[in-house]
Structures are given as C-alpha cells and as structure tokens.
C-alpha positions in Angstrom: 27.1 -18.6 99.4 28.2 -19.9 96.6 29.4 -18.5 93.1 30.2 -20.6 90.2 28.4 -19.8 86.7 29.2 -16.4 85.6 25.7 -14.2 83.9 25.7 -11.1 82.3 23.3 -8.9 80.9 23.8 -5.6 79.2 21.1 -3.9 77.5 22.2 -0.3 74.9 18.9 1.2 73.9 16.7 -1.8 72.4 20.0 -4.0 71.5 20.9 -6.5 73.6 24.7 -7.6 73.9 24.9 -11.4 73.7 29.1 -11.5 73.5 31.3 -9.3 75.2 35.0 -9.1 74.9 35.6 -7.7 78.3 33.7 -5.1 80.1 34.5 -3.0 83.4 31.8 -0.9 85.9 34.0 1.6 87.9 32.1 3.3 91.1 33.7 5.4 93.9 33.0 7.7 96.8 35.3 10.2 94.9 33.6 10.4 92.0 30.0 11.0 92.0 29.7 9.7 88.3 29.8 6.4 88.1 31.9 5.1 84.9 31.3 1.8 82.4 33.3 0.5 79.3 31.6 -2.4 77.2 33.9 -4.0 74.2 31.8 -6.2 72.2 32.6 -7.7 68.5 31.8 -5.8 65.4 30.3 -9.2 64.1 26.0 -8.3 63.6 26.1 -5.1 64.8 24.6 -2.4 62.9 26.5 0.8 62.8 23.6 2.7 64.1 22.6 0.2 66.8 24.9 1.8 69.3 24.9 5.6 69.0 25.9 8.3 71.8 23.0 8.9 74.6 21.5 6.1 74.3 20.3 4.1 77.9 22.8 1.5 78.9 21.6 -1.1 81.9 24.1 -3.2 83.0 23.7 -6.6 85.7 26.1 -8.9 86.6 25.7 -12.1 88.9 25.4 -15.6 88.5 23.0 -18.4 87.4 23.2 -20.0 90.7 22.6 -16.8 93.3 21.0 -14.1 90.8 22.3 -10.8 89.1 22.0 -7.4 90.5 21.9 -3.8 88.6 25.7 -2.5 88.8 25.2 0.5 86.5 22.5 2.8 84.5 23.3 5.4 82.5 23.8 6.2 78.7 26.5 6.1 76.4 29.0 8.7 76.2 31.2 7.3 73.3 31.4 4.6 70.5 34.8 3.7 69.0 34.7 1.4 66.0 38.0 -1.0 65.2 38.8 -4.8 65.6 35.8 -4.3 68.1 33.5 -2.0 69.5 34.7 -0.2 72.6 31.3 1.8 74.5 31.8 4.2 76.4 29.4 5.5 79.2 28.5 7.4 82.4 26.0 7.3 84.5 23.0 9.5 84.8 24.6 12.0 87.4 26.6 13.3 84.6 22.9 15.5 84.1 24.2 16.8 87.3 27.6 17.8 86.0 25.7 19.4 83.1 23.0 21.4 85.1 24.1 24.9 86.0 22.9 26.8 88.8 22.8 30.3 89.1 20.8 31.5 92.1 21.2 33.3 95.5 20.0 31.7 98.7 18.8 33.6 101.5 18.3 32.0 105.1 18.7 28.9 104.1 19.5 25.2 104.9 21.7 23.3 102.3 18.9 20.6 102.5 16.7 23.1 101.2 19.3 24.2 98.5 20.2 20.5 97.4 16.4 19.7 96.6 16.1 23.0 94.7 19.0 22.0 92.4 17.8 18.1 92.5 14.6 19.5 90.9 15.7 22.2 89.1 17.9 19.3 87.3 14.9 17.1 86.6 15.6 14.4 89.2 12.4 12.5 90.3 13.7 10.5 93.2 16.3 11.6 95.9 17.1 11.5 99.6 18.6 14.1 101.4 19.8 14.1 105.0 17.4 15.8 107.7 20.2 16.3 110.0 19.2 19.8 111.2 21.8 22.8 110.0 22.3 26.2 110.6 21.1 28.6 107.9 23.4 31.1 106.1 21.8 34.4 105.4 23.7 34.0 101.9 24.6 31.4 99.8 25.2 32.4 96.0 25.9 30.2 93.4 27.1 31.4 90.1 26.9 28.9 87.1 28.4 26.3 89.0 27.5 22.4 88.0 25.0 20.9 90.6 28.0 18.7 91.3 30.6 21.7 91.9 27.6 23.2 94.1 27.3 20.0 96.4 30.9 20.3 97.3 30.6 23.9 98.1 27.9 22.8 100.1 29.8 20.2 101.8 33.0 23.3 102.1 30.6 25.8 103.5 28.8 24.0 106.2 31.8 22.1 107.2 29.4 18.6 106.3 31.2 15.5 105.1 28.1 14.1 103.3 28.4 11.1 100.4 26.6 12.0 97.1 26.0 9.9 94.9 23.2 7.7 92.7 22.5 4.1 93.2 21.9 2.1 89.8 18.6 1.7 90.7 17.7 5.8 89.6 17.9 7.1 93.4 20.1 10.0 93.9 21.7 10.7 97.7 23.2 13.0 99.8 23.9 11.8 103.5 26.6 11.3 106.0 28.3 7.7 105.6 25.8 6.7 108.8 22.6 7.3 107.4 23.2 6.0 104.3 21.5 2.1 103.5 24.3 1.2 102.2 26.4 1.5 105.4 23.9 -0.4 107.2 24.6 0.3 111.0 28.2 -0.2 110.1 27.3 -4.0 109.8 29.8 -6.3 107.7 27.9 -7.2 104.8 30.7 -9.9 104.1 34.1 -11.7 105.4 36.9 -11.8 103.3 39.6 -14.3 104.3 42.7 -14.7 102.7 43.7 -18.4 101.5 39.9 -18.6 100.9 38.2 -15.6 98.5 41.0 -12.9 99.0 43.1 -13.0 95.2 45.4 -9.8 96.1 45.2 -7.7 99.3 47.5 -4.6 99.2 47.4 -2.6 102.5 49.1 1.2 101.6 49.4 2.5 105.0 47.5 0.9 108.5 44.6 2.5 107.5 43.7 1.7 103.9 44.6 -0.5 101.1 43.5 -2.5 98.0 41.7 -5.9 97.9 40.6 -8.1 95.3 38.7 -10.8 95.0 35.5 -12.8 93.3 32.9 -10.8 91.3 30.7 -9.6 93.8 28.2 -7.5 92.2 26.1 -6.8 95.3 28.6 -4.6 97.2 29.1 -1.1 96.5 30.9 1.8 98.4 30.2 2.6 101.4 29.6 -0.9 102.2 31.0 -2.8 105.3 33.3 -5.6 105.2 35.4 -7.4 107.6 38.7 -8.8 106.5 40.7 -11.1 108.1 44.7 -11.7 107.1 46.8 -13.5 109.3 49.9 -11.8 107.5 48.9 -7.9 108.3 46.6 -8.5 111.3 46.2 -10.5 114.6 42.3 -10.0 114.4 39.8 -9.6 111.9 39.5 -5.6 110.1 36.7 -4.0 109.8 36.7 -1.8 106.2 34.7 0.7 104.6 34.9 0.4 100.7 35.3 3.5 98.9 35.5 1.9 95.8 34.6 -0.6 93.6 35.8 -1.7 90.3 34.0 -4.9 88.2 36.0 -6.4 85.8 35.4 -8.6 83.3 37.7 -10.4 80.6 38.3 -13.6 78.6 35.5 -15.3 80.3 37.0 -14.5 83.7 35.5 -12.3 86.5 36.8 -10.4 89.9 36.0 -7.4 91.4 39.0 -4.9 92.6 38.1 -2.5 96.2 39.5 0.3 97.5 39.2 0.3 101.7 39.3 2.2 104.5 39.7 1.4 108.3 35.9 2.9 109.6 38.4 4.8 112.2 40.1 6.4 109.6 
C-alpha cells in the first residue's frame, strides 16, 4: 500500500480548519480518554468560533488510500497567542464526570457496567458476555464510571480493555474479543530499512516504534515487526499505544508495543 499525499480534516463545531500548524491525536490502553491538541493560526478566526465544549472530529489519511476518524470528542481548552493551541478529550471524559452511587446485590459486573453505561447517557456499547460469578455486594460510592470499571476489573480479578472507538462505540472486553485484536492477526509488517524511522526496544518484551502516519491502526492492534538488529525472526506486537503527529507539513505516527506473551 502505498502513502504519499498527506489529507487532513478537522472539523470544531461548524468551523472547519483549513491550516494547521501542527496537530497530535494521543490514544492508549492506559488511559481510557483519548487526548487531541490542534494549533492553528490566529489569521480569520473569530474569537468565538472555537469555544470550550464544542464537537471536535478529527481524520487523517491520504489522497491516494482514504482518511479514517482518529478522534471525536469536544474541546476542553482554547489558548490564544502567536496561534491558537485547542485543547480536547474525547467523549469518555462524560465517563470521568458521571458519578455513581449505588449498591449492587447478586450481581454480574456486566450487569453493573450497562447500568452505569446508561445511567451516563451512552447509546452504544459492548460489553463482554463472558459469564462471571456474582457478588452478593458490590457498593459504589460517588466513584467516576471510570474509577468504578477499574474496581470492577480489581474485584473480579478481570483484565478487560475499556475504552471508546472514534466512531461513538464504547467497550469493555478482554484483549481477545475485542475487533480490534482480530484473532491476534497482524494487521501490518513493519520492517526496518523499509517503514521503521526509530524502533526502541526497553526490555525483551516491549519497546517503542515509529514510523509513517498510519491512521488506521489503533491499540490493541496486531503487528508483526521484523529487525535483523534485535531479532533472528519476525515479532509479533500488541500496540498499547498510539500517538499521531503532525508538524511542518510532515507526518509519523509514534507506538508503544508489547510482546502478545507478555
């Protein structure tokens, strides 16, 4: 596949940005929220065109192969100087907002994730149907719906991924079940010498990679990379997360990685 013409476009509320300065989309298995920051020029822009809470859309791609949605969410902050810096999250910061306080009885944490889900105003999510025991009581206390999944996750002993996808979805699922794994297919090879720009192993089991703007792959994607200099035979990786850049007309995409073993 090949990438050569860069295309952007990012929509704040009815204003469409037509130059950006640079621009970066950060999301990661860590942090549920995903995280964006837009610096446009001041030039023809109203001072009330970009105001806090307003819907941000952003897609990134290329003329010849298509752009995908890498973020949705709204905008958290406006500084105004040589240029405009915006500064926004993505929609489960509603999530982070939402307090629960409620006492479960019998119950599965399914059944207790799709009350909060709703309770919060989210129209479409997926939750895991793996069967689990039931706690005869689970109490939550003004916690955040996103404190109250990791208590969920602590309680039941479950190491489940939350998190929405730009497309308004939210999800809660072990790695395995999740699209985005995909039967632990590689969605991609990277090769060094050919679309690798930096690989930075930490430790055996994890590292850093950067390469080309991808905008298609997310976390908890597979991909399969092969460096002669760290590894006899190709490595399969789990990316945790993902970091678009953009700057002075130049794009790549930064990963965190993880061996699927580890």
């Amino acid at each position: 596949m090949e990438f050569r013409h860069l295309q952007f476009l990012v929509y704040i509320g009815d204003y469409q940005v037509n130059k950006i300065n640079k621009m970066t989309v950060t999301s990661s298995c860590q942090n549920p929220i995903d995280l964006a920051t837009i610096e446009i020029p001041c030039e023809n822009v109203e001072v009330d065109a970009i105001v806090k809470d307003l819907p941000v859309k952003i897609y990134m791609g290329y003329y010849d192969t298509g752009i995908w949605l890498v973020f949705s969410g709204l905008v958290k902050d406006v500084s105004w100087g040589r240029s405009i810096v915006i500064r926004c999250k993505d929609l489960m910061e509603v999530l982070r907002s939402t307090k629960i306080v409620q006492a479960f009885t019998d119950a599965e944490p399914a059944v207790i994730m799709k009350f909060m889900l709703q309770k919060a105003g989210v129209p479409d999510f997926l939750i895991s149907r793996q069967s689990q025991p039931v706690k005869h009581n689970f109490i939550l206390s003004n916690q955040s719906v996103i404190q109250a999944q990791r208590l969920l996750n602590k309680a039941w002993d479950l190491d489940w991924m939350f998190f929405r996808e730009p497309e308004g979805k939210v999800v809660w699922q072990p790695v395995e079940e999740t699209s985005r794994y995909d039967g632990g297919e590689p969605m991609l090879l990277l090769e060094y010498g050919r679309n690798i720009l930096d690989l930075k192993p930490a430790e055996e089991t994890a590292g850093t990679v950067t390469t080309f703007l991808l905008p298609f792959l997310r976390p908890l994607n597979v991909i399969r990379i092969r460096d002669v200099r760290y590894w006899a035979s190709d490595m399969l990786a789990l990316i945790t997360k993902v970091e678009y850049i953009y700057e002075n007309g130049a794009a790549e995409m930064r990963m965190e990685w993880k061996t699927r073993e580890s």
